[in-house]
PyMOL CGO cylinders between C-alpha atoms (Angstrom):
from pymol import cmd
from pymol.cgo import CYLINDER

trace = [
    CYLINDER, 53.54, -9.32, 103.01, 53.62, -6.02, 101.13, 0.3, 1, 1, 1, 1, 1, 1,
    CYLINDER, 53.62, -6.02, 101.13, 56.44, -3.63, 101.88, 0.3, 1, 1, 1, 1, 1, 1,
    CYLINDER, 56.44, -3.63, 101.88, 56.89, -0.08, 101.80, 0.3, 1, 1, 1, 1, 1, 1,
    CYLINDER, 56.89, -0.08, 101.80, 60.38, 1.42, 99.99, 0.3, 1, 1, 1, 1, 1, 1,
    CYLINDER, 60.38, 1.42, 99.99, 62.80, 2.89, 102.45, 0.3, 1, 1, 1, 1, 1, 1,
    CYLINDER, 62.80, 2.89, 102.45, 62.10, 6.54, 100.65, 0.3, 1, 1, 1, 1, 1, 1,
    CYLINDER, 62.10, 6.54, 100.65, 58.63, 6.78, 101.70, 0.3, 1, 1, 1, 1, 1, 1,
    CYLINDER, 58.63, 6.78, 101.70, 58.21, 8.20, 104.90, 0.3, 1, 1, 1, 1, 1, 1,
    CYLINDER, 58.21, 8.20, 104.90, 54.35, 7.53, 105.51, 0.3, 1, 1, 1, 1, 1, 1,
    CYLINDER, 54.35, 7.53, 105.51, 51.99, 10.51, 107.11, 0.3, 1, 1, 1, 1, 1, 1,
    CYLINDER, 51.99, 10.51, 107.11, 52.51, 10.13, 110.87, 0.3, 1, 1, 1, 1, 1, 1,
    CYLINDER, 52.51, 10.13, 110.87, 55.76, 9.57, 110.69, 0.3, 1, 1, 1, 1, 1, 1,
    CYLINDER, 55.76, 9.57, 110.69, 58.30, 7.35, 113.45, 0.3, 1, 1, 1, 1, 1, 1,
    CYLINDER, 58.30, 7.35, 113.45, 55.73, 7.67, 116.03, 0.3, 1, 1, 1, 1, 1, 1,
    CYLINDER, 55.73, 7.67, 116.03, 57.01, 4.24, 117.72, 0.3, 1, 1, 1, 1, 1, 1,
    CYLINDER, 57.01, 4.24, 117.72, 59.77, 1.81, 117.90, 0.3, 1, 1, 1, 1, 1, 1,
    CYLINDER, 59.77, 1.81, 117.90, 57.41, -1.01, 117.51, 0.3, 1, 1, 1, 1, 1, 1,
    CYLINDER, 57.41, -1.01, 117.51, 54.56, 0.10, 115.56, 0.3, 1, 1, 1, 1, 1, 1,
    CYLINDER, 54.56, 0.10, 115.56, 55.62, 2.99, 113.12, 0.3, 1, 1, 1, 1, 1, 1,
    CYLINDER, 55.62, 2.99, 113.12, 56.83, 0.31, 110.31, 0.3, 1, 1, 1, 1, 1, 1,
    CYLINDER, 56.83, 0.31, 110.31, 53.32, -1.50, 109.96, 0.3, 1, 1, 1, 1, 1, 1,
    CYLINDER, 53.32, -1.50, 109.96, 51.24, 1.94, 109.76, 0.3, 1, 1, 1, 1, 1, 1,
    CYLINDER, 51.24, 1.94, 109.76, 54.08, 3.18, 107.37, 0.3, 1, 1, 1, 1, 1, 1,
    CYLINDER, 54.08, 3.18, 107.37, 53.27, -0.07, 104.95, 0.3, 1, 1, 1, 1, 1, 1,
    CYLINDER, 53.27, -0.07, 104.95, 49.80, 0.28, 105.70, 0.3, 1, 1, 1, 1, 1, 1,
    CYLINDER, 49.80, 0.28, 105.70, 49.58, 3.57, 104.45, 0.3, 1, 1, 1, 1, 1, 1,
    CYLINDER, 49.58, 3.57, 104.45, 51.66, 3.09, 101.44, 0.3, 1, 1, 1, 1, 1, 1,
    CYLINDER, 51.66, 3.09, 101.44, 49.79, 0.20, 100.16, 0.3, 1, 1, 1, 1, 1, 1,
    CYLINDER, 49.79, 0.20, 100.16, 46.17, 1.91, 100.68, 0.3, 1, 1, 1, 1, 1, 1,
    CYLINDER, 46.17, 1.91, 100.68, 44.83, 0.16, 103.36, 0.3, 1, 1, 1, 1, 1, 1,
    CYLINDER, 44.83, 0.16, 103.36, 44.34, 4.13, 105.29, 0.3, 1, 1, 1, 1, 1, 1,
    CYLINDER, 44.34, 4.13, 105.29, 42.87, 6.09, 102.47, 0.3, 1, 1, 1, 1, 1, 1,
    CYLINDER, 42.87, 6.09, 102.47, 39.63, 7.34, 102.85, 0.3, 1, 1, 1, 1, 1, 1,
    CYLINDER, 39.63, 7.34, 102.85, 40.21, 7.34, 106.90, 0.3, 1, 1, 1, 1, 1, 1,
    CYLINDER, 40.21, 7.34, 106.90, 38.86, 10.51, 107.83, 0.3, 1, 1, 1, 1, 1, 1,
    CYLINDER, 38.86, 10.51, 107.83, 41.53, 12.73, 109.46, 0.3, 1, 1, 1, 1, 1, 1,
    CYLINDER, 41.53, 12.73, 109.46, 44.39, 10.59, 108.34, 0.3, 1, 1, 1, 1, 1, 1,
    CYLINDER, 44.39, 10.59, 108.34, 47.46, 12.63, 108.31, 0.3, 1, 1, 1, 1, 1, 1,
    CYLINDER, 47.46, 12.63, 108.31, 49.97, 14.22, 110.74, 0.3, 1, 1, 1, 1, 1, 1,
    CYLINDER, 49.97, 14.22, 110.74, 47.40, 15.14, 113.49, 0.3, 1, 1, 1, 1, 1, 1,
    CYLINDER, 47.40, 15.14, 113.49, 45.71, 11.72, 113.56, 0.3, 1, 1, 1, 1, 1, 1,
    CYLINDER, 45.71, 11.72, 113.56, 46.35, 10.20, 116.88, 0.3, 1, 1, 1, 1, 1, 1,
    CYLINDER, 46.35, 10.20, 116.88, 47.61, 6.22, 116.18, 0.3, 1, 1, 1, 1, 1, 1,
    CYLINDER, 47.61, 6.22, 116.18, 46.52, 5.67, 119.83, 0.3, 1, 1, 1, 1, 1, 1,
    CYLINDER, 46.52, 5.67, 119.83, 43.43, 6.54, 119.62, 0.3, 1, 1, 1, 1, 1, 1,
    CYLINDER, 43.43, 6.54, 119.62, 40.51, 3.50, 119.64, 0.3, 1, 1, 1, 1, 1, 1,
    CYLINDER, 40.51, 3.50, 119.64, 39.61, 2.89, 116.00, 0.3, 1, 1, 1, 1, 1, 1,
    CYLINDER, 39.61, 2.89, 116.00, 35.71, 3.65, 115.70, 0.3, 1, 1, 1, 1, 1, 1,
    CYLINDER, 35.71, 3.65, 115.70, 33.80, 0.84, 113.72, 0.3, 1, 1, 1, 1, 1, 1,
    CYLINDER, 33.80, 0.84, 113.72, 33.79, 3.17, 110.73, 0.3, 1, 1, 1, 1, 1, 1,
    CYLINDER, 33.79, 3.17, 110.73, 37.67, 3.32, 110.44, 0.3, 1, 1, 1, 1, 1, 1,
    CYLINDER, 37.67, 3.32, 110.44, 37.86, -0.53, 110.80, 0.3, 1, 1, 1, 1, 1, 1,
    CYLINDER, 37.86, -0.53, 110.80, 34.88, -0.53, 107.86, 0.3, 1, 1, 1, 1, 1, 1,
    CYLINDER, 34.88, -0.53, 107.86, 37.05, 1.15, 106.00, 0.3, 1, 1, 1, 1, 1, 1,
    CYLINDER, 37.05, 1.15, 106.00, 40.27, -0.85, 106.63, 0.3, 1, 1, 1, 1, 1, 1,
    CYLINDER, 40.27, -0.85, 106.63, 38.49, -3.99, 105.57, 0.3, 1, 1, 1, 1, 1, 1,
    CYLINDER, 38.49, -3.99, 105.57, 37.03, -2.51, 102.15, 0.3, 1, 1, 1, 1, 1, 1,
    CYLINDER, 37.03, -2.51, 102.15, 40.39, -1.02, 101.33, 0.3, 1, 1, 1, 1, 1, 1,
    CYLINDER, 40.39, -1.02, 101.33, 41.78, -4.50, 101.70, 0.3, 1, 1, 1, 1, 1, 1,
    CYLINDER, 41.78, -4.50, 101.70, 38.85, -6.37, 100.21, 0.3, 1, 1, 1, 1, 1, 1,
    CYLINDER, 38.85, -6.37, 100.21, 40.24, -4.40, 97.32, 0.3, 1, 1, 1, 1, 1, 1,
    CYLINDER, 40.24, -4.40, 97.32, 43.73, -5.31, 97.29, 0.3, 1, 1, 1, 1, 1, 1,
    CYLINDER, 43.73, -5.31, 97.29, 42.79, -9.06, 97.42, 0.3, 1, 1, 1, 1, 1, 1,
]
cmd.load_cgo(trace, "trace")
């Protein structure tokens, strides 16, 4: 599993005890670009809409 280095503080920030790590990796390694809205005022509790979770799985097809 892919890690993130302790400097790099990831767009949303420590939004929660239990999840903030994984989005911070997640981000770092590419799986979030091209999410429209990504940054600061993205809500990480929102539903994901099919297009987001397209995206998630193409960004990751491509770090296969």
């Amino acid at each position: 599993q892919p890690s993130a280095p302790a400097p790099f503080a990831g767009g949303l920030g420590h939004f929660s005890a239990v999840h903030a790590e994984n989005m911070r990796v997640a981000e770092y390694n590419g799986l979030l670009e091209h999410i429209v809205g990504f940054g600061p005022g993205w809500d990480p509790w929102a539903p994901i809409t099919r297009g987001e979770a397209a995206q998630i799985l193409v960004n990751l097809e491509g770090k296969l």
